[in-house]
C-alpha positions as CSV (number, residue, x, y, z in Angstrom):
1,X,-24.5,19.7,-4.1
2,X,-20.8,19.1,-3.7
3,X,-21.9,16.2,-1.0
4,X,-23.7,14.4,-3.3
5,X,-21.5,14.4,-6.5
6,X,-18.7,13.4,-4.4
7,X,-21.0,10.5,-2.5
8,X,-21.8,9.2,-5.8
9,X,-18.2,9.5,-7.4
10,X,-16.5,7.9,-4.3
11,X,-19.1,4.9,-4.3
12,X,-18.9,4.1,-8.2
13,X,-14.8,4.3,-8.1
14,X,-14.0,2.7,-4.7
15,X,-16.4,0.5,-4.0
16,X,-15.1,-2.6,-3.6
17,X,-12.6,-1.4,-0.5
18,X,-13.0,-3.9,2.0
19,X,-12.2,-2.8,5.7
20,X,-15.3,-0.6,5.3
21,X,-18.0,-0.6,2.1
22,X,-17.7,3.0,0.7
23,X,-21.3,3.6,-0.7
24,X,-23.3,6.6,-1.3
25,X,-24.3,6.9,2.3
26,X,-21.1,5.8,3.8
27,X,-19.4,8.9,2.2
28,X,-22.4,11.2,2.5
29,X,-22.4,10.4,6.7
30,X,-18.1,10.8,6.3
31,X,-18.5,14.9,4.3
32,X,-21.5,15.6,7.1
33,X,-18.8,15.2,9.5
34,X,-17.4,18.3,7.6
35,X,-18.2,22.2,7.7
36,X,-20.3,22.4,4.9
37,X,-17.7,25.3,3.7
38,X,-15.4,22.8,3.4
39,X,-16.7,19.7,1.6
40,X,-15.8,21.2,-2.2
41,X,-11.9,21.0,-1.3
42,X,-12.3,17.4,0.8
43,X,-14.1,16.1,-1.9
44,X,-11.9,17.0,-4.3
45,X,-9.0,15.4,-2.3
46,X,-10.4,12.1,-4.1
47,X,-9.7,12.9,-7.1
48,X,-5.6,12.5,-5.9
49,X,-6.4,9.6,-4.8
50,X,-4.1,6.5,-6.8
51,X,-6.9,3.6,-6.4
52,X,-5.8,-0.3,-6.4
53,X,-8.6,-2.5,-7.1
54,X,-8.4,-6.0,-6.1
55,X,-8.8,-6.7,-10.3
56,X,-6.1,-4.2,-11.1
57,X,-3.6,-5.5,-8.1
58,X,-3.5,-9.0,-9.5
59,X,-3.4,-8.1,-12.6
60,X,-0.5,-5.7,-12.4
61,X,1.1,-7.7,-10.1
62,X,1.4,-10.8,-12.0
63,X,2.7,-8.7,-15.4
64,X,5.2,-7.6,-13.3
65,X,6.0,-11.0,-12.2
66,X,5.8,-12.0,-15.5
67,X,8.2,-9.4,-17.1
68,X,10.8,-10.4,-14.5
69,X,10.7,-14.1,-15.1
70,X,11.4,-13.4,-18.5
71,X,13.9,-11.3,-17.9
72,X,15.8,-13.5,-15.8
73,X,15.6,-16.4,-18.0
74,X,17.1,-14.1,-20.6
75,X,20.3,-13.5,-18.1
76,X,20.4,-17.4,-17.5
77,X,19.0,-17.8,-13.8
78,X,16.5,-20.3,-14.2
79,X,12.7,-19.9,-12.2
80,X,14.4,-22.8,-9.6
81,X,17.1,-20.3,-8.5
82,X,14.6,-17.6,-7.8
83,X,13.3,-17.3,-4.1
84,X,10.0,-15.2,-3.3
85,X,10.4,-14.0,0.0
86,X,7.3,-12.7,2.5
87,X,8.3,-10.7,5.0
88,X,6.2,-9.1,8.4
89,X,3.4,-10.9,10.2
90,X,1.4,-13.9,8.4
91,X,-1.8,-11.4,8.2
92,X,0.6,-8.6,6.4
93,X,0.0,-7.3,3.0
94,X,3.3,-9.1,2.0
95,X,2.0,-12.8,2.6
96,X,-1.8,-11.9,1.2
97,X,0.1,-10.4,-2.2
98,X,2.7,-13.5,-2.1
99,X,-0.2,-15.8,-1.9
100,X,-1.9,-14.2,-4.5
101,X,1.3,-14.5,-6.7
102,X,1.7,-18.2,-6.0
103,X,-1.7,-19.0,-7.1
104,X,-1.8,-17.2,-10.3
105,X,1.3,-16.9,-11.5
106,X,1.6,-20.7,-10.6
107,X,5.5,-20.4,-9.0
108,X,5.7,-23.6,-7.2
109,X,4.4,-25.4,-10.5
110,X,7.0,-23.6,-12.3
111,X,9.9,-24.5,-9.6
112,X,10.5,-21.4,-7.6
113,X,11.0,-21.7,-4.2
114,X,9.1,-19.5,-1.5
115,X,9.3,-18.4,1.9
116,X,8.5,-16.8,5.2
117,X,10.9,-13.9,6.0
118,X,10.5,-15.1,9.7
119,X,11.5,-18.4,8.8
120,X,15.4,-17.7,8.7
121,X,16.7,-21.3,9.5
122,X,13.9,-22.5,6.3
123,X,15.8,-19.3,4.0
124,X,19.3,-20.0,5.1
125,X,18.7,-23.9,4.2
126,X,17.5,-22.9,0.9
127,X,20.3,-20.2,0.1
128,X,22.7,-22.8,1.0
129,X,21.3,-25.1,-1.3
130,X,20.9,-23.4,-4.3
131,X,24.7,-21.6,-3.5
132,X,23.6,-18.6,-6.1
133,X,20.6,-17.0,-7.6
134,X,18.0,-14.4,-7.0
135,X,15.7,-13.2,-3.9
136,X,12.5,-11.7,-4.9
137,X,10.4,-10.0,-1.7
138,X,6.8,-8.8,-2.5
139,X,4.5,-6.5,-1.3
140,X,1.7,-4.4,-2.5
141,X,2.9,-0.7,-1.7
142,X,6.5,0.3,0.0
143,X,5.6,3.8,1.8
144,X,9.1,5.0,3.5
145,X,10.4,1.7,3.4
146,X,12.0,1.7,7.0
147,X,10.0,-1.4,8.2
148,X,11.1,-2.8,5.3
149,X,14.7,-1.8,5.5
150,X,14.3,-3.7,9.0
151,X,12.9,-6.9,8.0
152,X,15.0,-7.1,5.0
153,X,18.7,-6.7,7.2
154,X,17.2,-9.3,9.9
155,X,16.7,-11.8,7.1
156,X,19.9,-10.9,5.3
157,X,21.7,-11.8,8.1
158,X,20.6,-16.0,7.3
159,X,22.1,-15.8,4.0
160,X,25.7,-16.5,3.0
161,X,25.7,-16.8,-0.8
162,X,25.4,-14.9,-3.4
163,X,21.9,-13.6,-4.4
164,X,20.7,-10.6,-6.2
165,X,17.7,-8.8,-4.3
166,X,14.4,-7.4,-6.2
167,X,11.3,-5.6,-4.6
168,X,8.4,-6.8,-6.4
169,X,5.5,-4.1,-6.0
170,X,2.6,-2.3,-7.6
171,X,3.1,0.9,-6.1
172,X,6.6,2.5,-3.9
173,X,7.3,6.2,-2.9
174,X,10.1,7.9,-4.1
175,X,11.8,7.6,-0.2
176,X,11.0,3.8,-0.6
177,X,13.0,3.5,-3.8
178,X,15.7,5.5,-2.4
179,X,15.9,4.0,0.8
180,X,16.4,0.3,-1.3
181,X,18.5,0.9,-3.7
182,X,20.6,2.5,-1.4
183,X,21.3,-1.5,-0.5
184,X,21.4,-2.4,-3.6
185,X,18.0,-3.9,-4.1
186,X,16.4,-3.6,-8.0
187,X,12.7,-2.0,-7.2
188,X,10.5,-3.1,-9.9
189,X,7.3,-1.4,-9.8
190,X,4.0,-0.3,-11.4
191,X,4.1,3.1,-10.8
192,X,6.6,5.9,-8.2
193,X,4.4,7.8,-5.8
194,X,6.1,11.6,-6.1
195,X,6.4,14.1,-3.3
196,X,4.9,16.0,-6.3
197,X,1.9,13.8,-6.9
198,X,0.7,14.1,-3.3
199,X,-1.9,16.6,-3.0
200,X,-1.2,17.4,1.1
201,X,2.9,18.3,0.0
202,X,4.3,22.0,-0.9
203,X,5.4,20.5,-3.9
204,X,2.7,19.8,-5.7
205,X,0.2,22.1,-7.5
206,X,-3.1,20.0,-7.0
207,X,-4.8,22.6,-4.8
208,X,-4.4,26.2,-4.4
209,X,-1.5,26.8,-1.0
210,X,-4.8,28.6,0.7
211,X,-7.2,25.0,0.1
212,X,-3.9,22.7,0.7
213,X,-3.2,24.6,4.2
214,X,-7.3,24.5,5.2
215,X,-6.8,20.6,4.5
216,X,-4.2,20.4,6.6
217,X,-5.8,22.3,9.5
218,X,-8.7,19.8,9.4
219,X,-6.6,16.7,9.5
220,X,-4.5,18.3,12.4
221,X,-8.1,18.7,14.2
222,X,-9.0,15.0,13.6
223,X,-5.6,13.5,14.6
224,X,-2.8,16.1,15.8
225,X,-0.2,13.0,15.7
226,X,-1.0,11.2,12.8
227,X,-2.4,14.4,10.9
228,X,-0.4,13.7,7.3
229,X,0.0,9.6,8.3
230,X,2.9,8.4,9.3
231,X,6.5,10.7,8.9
232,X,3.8,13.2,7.4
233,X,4.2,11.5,3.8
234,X,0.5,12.4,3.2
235,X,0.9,9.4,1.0
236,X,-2.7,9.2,-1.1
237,X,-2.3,5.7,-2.7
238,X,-5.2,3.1,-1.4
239,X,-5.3,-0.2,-2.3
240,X,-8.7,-2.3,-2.0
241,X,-8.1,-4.4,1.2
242,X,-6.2,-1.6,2.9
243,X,-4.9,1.8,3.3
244,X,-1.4,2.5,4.2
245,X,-0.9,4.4,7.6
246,X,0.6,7.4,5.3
247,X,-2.7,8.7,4.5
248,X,-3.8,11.5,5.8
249,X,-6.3,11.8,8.4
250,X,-9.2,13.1,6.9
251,X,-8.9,10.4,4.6
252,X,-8.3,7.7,7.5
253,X,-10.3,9.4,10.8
254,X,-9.5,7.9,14.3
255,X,-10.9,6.4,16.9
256,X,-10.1,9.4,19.6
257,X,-13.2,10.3,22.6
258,X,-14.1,12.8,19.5
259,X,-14.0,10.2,16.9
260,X,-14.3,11.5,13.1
261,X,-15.1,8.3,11.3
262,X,-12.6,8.1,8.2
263,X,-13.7,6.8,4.2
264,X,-10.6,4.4,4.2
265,X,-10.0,3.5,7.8
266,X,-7.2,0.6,7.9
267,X,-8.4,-2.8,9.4
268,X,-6.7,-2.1,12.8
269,X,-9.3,0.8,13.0
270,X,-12.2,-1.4,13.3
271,X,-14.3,-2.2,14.7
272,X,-15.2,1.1,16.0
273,X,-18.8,1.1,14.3
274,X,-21.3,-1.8,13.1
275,X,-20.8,-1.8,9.2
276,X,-23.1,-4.4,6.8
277,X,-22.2,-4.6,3.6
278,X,-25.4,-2.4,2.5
279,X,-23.7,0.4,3.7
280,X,-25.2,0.7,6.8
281,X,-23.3,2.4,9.4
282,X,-24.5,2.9,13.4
């Protein structure tokens, strides 16, 4: 029973994630990888999970774009003194959410200048240039925000003027925020993903200690490394065209020589099955 209703719930409210098609089937075949004693409190585990769809992360990405540029008209910087900044690798979520900022919030038509983090010599000219004004980096969900905290000082390092910093970004942990405003950089975000909210952490009251602790012992028997995600944040925010590498890793699954095939596996998991976008999975 509890298979089924959780089948049908996943593949009505995430069915548009995109590594892998989550259907009926897809998450019937991921529970029968479960003891059958267990598939009540895994299923439930879905119900903490903070779903982005690909409607609701442009849509809450551009008001929050919006409410800036208004903002800092209001304090007198004009949209040419503002500089978007990517940062990470070209496939990264940061240049896909940048890109999808540029074309519907219309920036370059509005006179804001953008840019590759990688591209220091490209940010240092345009810092120069403009001699004050604001640097806006974007990205679709800040987990620790140590990779960020890297890319950010590297880039940093190119620019000799004076410029406020802002984090544009649907969804950040608490550590994230902490970890960036510790440098002084304004985090301006759709919603802060608590210790507390996180179903897999002490601190919060989602499951009974007895069903948190038997979650826990399955995702330590799927991955014994990566059993909570990364820094065991047992983030549970997923986002449409990816899943952070916080998650934990019943919710992922791995590729080990006893593979447990995950619902939101991230696109560097695949291809480790044939998927169709049916549902089919073999």
């Amino acid at each position: 029973m509890w298979r089924i209703f959780y089948s049908l719930k996943a593949a009505l409210r995430f069915r548009d994630y995109d590594p892998l098609p989550v259907t009926f089937l897809s998450t019937h075949k991921w529970m029968g990888q479960l003891e059958r004693r267990d598939r009540r409190i895994v299923g439930k585990l879905l119900d903490n999970v903070v779903y982005f769809s690909e409607g609701e992360t442009k849509s809450i990405l551009i008001s929050l774009n919006e409410r800036l540029l208004q903002r800092l008209a209001d304090e007198g910087v004009p949209a040419k003194k503002i500089v978007y900044v990517s940062f990470d690798d070209t496939a990264s979520s940061s240049h896909m959410m940048l890109g999808m900022l540029r074309d519907k919030g219309a920036l370059q038509q509005r006179g804001c200048n953008l840019c590759d983090g990688r591209d220091v010599r490209g940010l240092q000219g345009i810092t120069d240039r403009l001699e004050e004004g604001v640097i806006v980096y974007v990205d679709d969900f800040i987990g620790s925000g140590r990779q960020f905290k890297l890319a950010r000082d590297f880039i940093m390092q190119y620019v000799f003027t004076n410029f406020a910093e802002f984090m544009l970004v649907p969804s950040i942990c608490e550590e994230g925020r902490a970890e960036l405003e510790a440098r002084g950089i304004e985090v301006v975000a759709h919603s802060i993903h608590r210790k507390s909210d996180r179903a897999l952490q002490p601190s919060c009251t989602f499951f009974s200690p007895q069903d948190r602790n038997r979650i826990i012992k399955i995702c330590e028997g799927i991955d014994s490394k990566m059993a909570l995600g990364i820094e065991d944040m047992a983030t549970m925010v997923v986002f449409y065209r990816n899943a952070p590498n916080q998650i934990p890793a019943v919710l992922r699954g791995n590729k080990n020589l006893k593979p447990f095939r995950g619902l939101f596996p991230r696109t560097t998991d695949l291809p480790f099955t044939k998927v169709t976008r049916k549902g089919r999975v073999g």
